[in-house]
C-alpha positions in Angstrom: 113.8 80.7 83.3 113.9 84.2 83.3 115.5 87.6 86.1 112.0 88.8 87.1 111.8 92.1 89.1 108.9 92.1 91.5 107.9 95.5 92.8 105.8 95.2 95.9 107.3 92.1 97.1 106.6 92.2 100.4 102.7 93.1 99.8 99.7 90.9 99.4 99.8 90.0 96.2 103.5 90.8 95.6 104.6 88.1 98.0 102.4 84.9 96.3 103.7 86.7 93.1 107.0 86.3 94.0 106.9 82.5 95.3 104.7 81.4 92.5 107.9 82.7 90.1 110.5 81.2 92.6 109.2 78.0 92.6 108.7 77.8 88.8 112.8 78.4 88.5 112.9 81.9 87.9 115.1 84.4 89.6 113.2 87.1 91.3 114.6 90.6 92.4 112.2 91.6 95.1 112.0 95.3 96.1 109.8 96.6 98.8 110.2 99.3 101.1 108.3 98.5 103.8 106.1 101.4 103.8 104.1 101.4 106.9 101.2 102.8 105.5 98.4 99.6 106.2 100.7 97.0 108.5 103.7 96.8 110.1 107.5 95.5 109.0 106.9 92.4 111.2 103.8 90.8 108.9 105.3 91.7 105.7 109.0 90.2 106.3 106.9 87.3 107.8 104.9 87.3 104.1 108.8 87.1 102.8 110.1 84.4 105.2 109.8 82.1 102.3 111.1 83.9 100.1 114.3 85.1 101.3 115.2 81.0 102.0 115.4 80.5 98.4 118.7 80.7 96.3 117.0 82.0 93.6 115.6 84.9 95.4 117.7 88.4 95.9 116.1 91.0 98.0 116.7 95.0 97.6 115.0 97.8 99.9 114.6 100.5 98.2 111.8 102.7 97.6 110.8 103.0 93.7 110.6 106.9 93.5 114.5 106.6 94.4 115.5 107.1 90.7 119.3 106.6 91.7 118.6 103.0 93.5 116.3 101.5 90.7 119.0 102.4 88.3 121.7 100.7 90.4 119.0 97.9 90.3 118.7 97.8 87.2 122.5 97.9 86.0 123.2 95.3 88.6 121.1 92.7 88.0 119.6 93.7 84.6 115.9 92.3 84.9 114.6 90.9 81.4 110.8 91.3 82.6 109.6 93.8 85.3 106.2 93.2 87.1 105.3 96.2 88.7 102.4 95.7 92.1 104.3 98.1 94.0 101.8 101.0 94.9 100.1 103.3 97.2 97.0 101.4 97.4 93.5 102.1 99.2 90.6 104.2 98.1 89.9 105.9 101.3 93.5 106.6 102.2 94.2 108.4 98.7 91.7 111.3 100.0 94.1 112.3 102.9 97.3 111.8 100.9 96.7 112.1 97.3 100.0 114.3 96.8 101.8 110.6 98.4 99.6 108.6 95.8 100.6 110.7 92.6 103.9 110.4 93.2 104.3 107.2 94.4 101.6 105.2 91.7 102.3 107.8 88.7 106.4 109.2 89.3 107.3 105.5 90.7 105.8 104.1 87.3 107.7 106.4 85.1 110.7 105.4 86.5 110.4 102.4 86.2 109.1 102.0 83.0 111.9 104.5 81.6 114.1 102.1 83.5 112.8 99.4 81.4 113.1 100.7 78.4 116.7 101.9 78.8 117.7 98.2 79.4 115.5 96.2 77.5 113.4 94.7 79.2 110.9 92.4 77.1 107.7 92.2 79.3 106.6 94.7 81.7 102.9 93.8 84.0 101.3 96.9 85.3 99.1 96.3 88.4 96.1 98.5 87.6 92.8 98.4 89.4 89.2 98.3 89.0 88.9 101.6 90.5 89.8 103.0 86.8 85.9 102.7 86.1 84.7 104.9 88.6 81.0 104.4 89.2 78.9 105.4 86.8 80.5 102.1 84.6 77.5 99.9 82.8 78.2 96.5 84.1 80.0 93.9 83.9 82.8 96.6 83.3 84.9 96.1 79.5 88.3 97.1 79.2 87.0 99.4 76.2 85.0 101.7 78.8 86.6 104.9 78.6 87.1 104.9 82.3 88.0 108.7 82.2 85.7 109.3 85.2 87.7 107.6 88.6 86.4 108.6 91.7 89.4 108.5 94.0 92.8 109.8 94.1 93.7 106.4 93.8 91.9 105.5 90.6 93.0 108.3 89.0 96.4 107.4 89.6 96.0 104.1 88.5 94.1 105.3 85.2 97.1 107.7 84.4 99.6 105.0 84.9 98.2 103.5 82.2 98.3 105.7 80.3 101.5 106.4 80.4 102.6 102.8 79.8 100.9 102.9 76.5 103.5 106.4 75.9 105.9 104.1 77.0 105.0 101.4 74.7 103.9 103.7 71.3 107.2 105.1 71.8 109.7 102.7 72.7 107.7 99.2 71.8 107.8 98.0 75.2 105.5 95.8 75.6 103.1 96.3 78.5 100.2 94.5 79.9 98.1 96.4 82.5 95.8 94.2 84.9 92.9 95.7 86.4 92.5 93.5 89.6 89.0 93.2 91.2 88.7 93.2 95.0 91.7 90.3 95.4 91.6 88.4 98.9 92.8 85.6 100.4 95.8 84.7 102.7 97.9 88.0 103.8 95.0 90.1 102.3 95.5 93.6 104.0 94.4 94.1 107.1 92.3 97.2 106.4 90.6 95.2 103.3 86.6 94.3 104.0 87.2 90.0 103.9 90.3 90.4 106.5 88.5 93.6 109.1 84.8 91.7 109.3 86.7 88.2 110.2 88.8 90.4 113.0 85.6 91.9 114.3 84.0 89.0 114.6 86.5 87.4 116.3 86.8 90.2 119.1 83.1 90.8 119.1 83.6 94.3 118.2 81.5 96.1 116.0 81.6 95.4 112.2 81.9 98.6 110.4 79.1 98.1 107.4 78.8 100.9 104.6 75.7 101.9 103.3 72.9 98.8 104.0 75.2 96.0 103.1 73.8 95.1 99.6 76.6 96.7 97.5 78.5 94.0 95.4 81.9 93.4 95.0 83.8 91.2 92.3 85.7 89.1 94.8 88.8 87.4 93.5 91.1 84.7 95.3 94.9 85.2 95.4 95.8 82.3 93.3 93.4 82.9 90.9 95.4 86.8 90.2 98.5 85.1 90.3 97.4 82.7 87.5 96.6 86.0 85.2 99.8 88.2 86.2 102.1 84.5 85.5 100.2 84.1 82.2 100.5 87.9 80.8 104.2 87.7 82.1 104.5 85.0 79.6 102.7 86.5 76.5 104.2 89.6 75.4 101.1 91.2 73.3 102.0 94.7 72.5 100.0 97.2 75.2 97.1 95.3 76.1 94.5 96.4 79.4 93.0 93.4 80.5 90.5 92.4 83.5 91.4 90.2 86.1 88.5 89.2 88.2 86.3 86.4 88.7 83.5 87.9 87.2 80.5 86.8 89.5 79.4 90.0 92.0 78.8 89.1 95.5 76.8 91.0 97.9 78.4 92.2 101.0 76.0 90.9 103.6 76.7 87.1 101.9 80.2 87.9 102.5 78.9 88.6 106.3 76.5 85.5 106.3 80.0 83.1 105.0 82.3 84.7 108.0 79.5 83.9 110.6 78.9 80.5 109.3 83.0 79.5 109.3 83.5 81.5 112.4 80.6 79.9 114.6 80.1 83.6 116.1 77.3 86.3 115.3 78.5 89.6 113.8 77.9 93.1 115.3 76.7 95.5 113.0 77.5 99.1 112.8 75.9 100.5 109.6 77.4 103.7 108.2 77.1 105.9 105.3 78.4 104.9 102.0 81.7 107.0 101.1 81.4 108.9 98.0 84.6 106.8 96.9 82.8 103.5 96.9 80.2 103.2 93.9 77.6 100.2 94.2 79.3 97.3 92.3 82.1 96.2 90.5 81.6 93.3 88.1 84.4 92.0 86.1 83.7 91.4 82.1 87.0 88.4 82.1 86.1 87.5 78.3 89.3 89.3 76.9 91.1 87.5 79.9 90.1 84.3 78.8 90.8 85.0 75.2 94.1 86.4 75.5 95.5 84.7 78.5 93.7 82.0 79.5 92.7 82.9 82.0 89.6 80.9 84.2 89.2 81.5 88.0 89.2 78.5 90.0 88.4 79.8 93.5 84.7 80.7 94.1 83.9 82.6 97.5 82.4 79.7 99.4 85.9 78.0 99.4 88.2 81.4 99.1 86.6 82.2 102.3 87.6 79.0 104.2 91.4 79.1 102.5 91.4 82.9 104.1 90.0 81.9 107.6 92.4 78.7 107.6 95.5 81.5 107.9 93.9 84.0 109.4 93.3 81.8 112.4 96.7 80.1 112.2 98.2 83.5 112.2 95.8 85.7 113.6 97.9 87.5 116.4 98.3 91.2 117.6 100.7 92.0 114.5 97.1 91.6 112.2 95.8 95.1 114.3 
């Protein structure tokens, strides 16, 4: 058993996060600020409702750029390992606000990591992202790609905070293990995210944005399957290690489109537009190093991910998922 702090906890992967630790036996400090950015308060204290019934569990709102709170966080309840999802997240979003994403996913990070290292802290998880590898990448994407070319805001920021993890770790010997997730969905994905806005529009017979002609390919990854990788690397301190977390088989968008329409029992509307400049054509996980160092073996494949997501997303479906 171990005092865990979870960053993010409120999110999409920061609330499974948190209950997979909970129900294991450790104690989790959760801190999330609600920020409103993608959904509302009312869906993310509902993705804590768990949660916050468990004795185990101590919840802080705070915002992790407050330098002040995170050290009253940390001298309080003096976390041995730190796993860090909280984030401005979103390609598309980064290109209005990328002044909001450099200080939240770079600033935030330093904090937090300097945090850790103050008070010794033996394990610190850094959410990263496939967006590190921009789009010139050769496929599947290794971890030893220089990824020096991002092609958002948002990859960019993600690419520099780890970065300056490895400072963190070359300097200090905190030891740090950045992820780099691959298109995660499943059960409280994001409402803005592809899986969760095609099921909504087909639902409402509105319009299904599609971009480009519907044959770029996406490394799909179920929930649980992240949340095996970011328990396992919480457990395996390794020095400062980047590793993929993905499940390393590419699927085409318009399959993604043909699965909703087959679950839903309802034809999609198309509405084809041009491919942002921030999307490249695929991202394909390379999960060898994954499997090597962590264990790690994905579970879920799409066909069933699909039907776990559409199983919640009709039970909760409601006007708090607009």
């Amino acid at each position: 058993m171990a005092t865990v702090l979870v960053t993010g906890c409120a999110g999409f992967i920061g609330s499974h996060t948190t209950e997979r630790l909970l129900k294991r036996g450790d104690v989790v400090i959760g801190v999330d600020n609600f920020d409103p950015l993608f959904y509302g308060r009312e869906i993310k204290e509902r993705n804590l409702q768990w949660a916050r019934e468990q004795r185990n569990f101590i919840f802080v709102e705070a915002d992790i750029c407050d330098q002040e709170a995170m050290k009253a966080l940390f001298e309080g309840y003096r976390p041995q390992r730190v796993v860090h999802l909280a984030a401005l997240a979103g390609v598309v979003p980064s290109l209005e606000r990328p002044i909001d994403y450099d200080r939240v996913n770079v600033l935030g990070t330093v904090i937090l990591l300097e945090l850790s290292r103050r008070y010794g802290v033996e394990m610190f998880v850094f959410a990263s992202s496939s967006s590190v590898y921009g789009a010139d990448t050769k496929a599947p994407f290794k971890e030893d790609e220089p990824a020096v070319r991002p092609i958002s805001p948002y990859g960019a920021t993600k690419r520099m905070g780890e970065i300056i993890a490895y400072t963190f770790h070359h300097l200090h010997g905190l030891p740090i293990t950045c992820l780099r997730f691959f298109t995660v969905y499943g059960p409280r994905q994001r409402p803005d995210l592809a899986i969760h806005k095609f099921a909504r529009c087909i639902v409402k017979g509105e319009p299904m944005p599609i971009y480009g002609d519907g044959t770029s390919q996406r490394d799909y990854t179920y929930i649980d399957d992240i949340v095996d990788g970011i328990e396992a690397a919480l457990d395996k301190p390794m020095g400062y290690e980047i590793v993929n977390l993905g499940c390393g088989e590419p699927v085409m968008l318009l399959r993604i489109v043909e699965l909703l329409e087959q679950a839903l029992g309802k034809r999609a509307k198309w509405q084809f537009l041009p491919m942002p400049k921030t999307d490249p054509p695929l991202t394909h996980a390379d999960i060898t190093k994954a499997q090597r160092l962590l264990g790690y073996q994905p579970k879920v494949r799409i066909e069933e991910g699909i039907q776990r997501f559409l199983e919640w997303f009709l039970r909760f479906y409601s006007p708090l998922s607009e």
